[in-house]
C-alpha positions as CSV (number, residue, x, y, z in Angstrom):
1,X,-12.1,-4.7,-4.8
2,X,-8.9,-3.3,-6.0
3,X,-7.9,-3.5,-9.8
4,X,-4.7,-2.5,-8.8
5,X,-1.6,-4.2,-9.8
6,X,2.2,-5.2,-8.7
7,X,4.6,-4.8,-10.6
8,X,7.3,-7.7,-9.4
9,X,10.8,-7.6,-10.0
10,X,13.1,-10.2,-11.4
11,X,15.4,-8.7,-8.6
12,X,13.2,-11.2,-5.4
13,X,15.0,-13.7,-6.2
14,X,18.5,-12.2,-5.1
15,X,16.0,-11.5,-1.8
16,X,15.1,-15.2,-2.1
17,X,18.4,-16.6,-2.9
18,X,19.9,-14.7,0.1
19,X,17.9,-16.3,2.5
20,X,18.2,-19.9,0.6
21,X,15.0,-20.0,-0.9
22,X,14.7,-21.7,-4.0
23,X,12.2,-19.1,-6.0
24,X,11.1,-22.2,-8.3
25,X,10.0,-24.2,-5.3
26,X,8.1,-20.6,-4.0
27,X,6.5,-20.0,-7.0
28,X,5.7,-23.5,-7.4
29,X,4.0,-23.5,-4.1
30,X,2.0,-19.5,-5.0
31,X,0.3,-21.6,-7.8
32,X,2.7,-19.1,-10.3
33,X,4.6,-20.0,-13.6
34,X,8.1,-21.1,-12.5
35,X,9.3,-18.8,-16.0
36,X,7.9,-15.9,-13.7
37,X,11.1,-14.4,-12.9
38,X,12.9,-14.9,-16.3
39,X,11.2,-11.2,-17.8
40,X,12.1,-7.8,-16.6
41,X,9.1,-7.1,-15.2
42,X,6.1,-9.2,-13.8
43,X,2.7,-7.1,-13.5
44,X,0.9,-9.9,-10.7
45,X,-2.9,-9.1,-9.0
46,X,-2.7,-8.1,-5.4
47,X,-3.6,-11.7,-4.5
48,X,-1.2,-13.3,-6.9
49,X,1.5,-11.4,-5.0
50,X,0.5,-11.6,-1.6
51,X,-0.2,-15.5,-1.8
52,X,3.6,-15.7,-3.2
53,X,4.6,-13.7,0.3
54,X,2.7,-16.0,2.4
55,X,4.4,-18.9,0.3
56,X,7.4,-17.7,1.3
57,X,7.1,-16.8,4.9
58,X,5.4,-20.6,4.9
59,X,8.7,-22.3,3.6
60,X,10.9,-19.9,5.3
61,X,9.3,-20.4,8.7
62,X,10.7,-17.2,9.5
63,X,7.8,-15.3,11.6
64,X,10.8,-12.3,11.2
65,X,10.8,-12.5,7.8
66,X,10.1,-8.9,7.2
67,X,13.2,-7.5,8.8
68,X,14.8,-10.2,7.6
69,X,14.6,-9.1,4.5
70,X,14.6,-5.7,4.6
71,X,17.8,-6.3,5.9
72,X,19.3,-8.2,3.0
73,X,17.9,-5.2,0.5
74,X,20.7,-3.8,-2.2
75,X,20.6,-1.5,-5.0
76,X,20.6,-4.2,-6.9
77,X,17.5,-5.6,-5.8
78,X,15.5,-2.2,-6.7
79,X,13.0,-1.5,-8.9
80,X,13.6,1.9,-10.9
81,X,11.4,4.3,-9.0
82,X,13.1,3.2,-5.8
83,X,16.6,3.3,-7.2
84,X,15.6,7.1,-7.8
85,X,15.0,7.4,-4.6
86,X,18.3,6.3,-3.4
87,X,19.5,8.9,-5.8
88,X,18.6,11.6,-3.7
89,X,20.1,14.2,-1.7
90,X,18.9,12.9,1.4
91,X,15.7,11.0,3.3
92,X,12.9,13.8,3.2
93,X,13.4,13.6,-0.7
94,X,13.7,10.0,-0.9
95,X,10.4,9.5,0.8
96,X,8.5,12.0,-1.6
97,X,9.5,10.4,-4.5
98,X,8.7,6.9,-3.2
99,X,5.5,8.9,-2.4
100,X,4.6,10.0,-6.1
101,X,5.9,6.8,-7.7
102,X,5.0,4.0,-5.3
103,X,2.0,3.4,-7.4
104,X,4.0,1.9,-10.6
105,X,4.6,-1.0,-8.6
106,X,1.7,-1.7,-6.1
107,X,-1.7,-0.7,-4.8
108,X,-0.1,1.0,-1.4
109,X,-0.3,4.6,-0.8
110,X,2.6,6.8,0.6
111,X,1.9,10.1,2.6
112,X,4.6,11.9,4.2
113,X,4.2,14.4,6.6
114,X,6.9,17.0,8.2
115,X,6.7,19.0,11.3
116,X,9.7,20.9,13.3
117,X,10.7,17.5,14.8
118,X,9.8,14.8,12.5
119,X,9.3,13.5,9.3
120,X,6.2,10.9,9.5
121,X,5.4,8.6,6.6
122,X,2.3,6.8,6.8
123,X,1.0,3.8,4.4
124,X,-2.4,2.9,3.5
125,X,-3.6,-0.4,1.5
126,X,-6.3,-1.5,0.0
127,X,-9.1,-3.5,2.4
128,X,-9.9,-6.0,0.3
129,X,-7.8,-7.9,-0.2
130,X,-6.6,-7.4,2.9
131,X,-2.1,-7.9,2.5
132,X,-0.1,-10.4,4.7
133,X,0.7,-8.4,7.9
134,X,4.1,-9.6,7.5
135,X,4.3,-8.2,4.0
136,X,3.0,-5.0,5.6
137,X,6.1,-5.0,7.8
138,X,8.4,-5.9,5.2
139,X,7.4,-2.3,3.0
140,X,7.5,-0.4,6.3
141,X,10.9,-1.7,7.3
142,X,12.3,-0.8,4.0
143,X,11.6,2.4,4.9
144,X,14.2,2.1,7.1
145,X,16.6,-0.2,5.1
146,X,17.0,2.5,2.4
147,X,17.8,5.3,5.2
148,X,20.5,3.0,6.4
149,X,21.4,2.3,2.8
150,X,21.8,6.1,2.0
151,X,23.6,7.9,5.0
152,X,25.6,4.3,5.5
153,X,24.3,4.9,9.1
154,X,22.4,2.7,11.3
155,X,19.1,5.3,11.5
156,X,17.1,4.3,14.3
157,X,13.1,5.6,13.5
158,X,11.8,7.4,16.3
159,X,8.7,5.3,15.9
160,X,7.4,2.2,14.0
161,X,3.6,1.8,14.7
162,X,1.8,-1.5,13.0
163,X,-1.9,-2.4,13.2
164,X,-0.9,-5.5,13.8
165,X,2.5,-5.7,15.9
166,X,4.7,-9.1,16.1
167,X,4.6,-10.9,19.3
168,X,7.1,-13.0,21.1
169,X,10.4,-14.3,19.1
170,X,9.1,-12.0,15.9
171,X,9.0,-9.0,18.0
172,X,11.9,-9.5,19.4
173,X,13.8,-9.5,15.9
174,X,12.0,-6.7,15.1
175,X,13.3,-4.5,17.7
176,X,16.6,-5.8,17.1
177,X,16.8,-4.9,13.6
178,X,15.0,-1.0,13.9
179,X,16.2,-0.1,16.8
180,X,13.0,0.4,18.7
181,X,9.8,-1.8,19.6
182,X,7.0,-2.2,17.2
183,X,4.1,-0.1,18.7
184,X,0.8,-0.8,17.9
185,X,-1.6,1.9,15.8
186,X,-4.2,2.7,14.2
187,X,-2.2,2.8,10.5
188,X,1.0,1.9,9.3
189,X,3.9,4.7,10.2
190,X,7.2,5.0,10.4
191,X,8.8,8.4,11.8
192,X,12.4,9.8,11.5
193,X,13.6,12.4,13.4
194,X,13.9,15.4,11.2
195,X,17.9,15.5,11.7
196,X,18.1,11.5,10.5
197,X,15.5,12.9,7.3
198,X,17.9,15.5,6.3
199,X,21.5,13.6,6.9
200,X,22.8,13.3,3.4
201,X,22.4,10.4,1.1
202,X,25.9,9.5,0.5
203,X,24.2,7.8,-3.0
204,X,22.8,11.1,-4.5
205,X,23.4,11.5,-7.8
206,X,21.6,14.2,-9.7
207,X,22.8,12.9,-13.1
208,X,21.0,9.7,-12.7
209,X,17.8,11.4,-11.5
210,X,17.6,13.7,-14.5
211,X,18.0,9.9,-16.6
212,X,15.4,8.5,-14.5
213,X,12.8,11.6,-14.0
214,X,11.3,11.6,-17.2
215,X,10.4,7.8,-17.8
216,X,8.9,7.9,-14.4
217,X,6.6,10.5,-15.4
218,X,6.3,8.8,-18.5
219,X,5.1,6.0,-16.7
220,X,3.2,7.5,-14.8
221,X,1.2,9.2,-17.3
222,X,0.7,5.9,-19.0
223,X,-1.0,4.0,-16.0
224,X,-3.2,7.2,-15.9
225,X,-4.7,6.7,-19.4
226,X,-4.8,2.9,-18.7
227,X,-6.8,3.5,-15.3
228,X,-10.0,5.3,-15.9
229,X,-10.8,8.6,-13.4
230,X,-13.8,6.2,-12.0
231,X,-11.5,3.8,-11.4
232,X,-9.4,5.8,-9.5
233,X,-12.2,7.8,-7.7
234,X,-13.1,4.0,-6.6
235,X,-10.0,3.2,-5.3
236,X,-9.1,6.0,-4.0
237,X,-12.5,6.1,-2.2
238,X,-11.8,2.3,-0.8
239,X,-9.3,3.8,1.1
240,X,-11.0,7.0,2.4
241,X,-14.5,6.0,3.3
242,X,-13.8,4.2,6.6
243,X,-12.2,7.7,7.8
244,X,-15.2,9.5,6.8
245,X,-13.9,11.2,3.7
246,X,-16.7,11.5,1.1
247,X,-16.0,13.8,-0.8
248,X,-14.9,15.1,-4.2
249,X,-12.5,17.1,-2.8
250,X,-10.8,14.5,-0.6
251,X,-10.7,12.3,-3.2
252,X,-9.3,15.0,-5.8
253,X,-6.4,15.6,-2.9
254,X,-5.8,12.0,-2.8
255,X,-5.3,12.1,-6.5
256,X,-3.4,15.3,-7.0
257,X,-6.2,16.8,-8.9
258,X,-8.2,20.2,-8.7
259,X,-11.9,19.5,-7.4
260,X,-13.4,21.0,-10.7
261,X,-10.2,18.6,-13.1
262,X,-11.9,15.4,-11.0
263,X,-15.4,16.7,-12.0
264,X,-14.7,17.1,-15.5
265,X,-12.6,13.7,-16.3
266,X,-15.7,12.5,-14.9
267,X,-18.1,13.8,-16.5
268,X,-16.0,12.5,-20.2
269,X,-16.5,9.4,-18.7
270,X,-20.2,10.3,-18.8
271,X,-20.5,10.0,-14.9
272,X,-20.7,12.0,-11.6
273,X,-18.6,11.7,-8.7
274,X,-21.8,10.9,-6.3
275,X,-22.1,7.7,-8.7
276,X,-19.1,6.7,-8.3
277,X,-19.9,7.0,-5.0
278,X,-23.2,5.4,-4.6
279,X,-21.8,2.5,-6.8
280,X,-18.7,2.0,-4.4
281,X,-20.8,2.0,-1.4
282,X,-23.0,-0.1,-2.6
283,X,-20.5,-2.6,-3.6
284,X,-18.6,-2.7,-0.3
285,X,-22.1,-3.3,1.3
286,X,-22.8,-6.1,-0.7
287,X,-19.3,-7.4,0.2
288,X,-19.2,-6.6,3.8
289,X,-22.5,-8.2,4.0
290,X,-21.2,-11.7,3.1
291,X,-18.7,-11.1,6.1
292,X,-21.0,-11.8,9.5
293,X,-18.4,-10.7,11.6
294,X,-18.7,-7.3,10.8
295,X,-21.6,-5.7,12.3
296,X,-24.6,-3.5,10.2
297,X,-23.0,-0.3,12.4
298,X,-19.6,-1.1,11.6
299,X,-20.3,-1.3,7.5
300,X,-22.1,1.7,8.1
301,X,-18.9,3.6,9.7
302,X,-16.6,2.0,7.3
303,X,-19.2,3.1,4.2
304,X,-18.6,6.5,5.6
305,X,-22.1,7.2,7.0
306,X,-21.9,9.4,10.3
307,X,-24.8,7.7,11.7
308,X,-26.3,3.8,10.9
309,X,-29.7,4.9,9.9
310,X,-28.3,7.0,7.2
311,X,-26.8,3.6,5.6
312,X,-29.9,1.9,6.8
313,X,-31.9,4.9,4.0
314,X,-29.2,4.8,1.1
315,X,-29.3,0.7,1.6
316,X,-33.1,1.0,1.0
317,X,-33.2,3.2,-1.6
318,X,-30.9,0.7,-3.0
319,X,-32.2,-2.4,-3.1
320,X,-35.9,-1.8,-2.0
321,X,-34.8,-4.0,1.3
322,X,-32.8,-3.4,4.2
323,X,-29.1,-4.9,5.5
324,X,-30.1,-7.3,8.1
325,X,-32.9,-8.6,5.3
326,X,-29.7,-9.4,3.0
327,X,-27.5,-10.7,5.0
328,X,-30.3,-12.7,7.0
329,X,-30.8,-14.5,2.9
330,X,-27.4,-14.6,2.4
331,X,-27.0,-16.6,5.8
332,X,-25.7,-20.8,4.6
333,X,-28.8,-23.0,5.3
């Protein structure tokens, strides 16, 4: 549902060659041109890239091979907006920049949030596809790779929650690596205390950031034009709907926007928000539909509908039909 795109660095294949994977053979294997790697920088589809992790994690047969990983990552290995980070004066900062400029390399989200204690950072992806878990790990354990990486101290996260936690031998190198166990949660979050978020970055270099700052916001001001505001109100609203967010000014927060600035790029664009709405809902029902292990009450709670029969009306008014009616036709046989 996502038109999203990664942005994949020639720098895997130090990740790849440090684990003796031959990046030919992977790519090879993904279904990818083997000259992938031979230009500065690779813009893939999310399922390019995540079948290219799950190539890997295949030949490595490494069921660790997220911390694995993350514990082979070097400067040298970075992509520019996370090389900024490392240039800053310490974890809190890091993580807000990652935050702002995650999106020039990949569909995840970043949102950091500080209280007295704590500094939380919590990731959100796109549903569908849905990414490896194991890739999923990877991105939240370089979290903690680059706080190691900065204060050249072995941070231990206060906590490292997973949807989908590692079990036996897996878990076990996970925990050996952070420092802690992998908990299981509802979304993907790593915490720091807020001591470890403000112990300085012995990499900060304020000379390099001012470099750097202004072709990031170049950057980003160029995959803004290139994305329409509907196509961000979609994507933004992929994530948001199964918590119940529906509105215009949700989404506007999500996309750093004033509520009456996401109104108006909208209506250039000659639409409303509640279209973009109605058309996002209608085409997550039409692909939750083809998946019979999701429930009619479930799509209606991840449409963002408080209550079944209000899907079970906007469904109607839709199509002139109702869910089960669908799905009953779109049953094989």
């Amino acid at each position: 549902m996502s038109s999203a795109r990664f942005t994949l660095s020639p720098g895997v294949t130090a990740l790849m060659a440090d684990i003796g994977m031959s990046a030919g053979r992977v790519l090879r294997a993904a279904g990818l041109p083997e000259d992938l790697f031979q230009h500065s920088a690779v813009p893939v589809t999310p399922e390019q890239f995540y079948r290219l992790w799950t190539v890997m994690e295949e030949i490595s047969g490494d069921p660790a091979l997220g911390v694995t990983l993350a514990g082979r990552v070097s400067a040298e290995t970075f992509e520019t907006p996370i090389f900024a980070a490392l240039c800053s004066p310490d974890l809190r900062h890091a993580v807000d920049r990652i935050a702002t400029h995650k999106r020039l390399l990949g569909p995840q989200r970043l949102t950091v949030t500080e209280e007295p204690d704590r500094v939380e950072v919590s990731m959100t992806w796109p549903s569908d596809p849905a990414p490896p878990p194991a890739l999923v790990a990877f991105e939240a354990a370089f979290l903690v790779a680059l706080a190691r990486l900065g204060t050249r101290t072995r941070i231990t996260p206060l906590r490292f929650a997973l949807p989908h936690p590692p079990a036996g031998a897996a878990a076990e190198a996970y925990a050996g690596y952070l420092g802690v166990p992998v908990q299981p949660g509802s979304e993907i979050m790593v915490a720091f205390t807020a001591r470890d978020a403000r112990r300085p970055f012995l990499t900060v270099n304020t000379a390099m950031w001012g470099v750097f700052e202004p072709e990031l916001r170049r950057r980003l001001a160029d995959l803004d034009r290139s994305e329409s505001t509907a196509d961000r109100v979609r994507a933004a609203l992929i994530e948001l709907l199964p918590a119940g967010e529906t509105t215009a000014a949700a989404v506007a927060r999500r996309l750093a926007l004033s509520s009456r600035t996401l109104q108006r790029r909208l209506a250039e664009q000659g639409t409303t928000f509640q279209t973009v709405l109605e058309q996002t809902r209608r085409a997550l029902a039409r692909h939750y539909l083809n998946r019979p292990e999701v429930t009619i009450t479930e799509i209606a709670f991840l449409l963002g509908y408080e209550e079944p029969s209000s899907f079970h009306r906007a469904f109607r008014q839709w199509s002139g039909t109702t869910p089960e009616r669908v799905r009953t036709a779109q049953a094989p046989g």
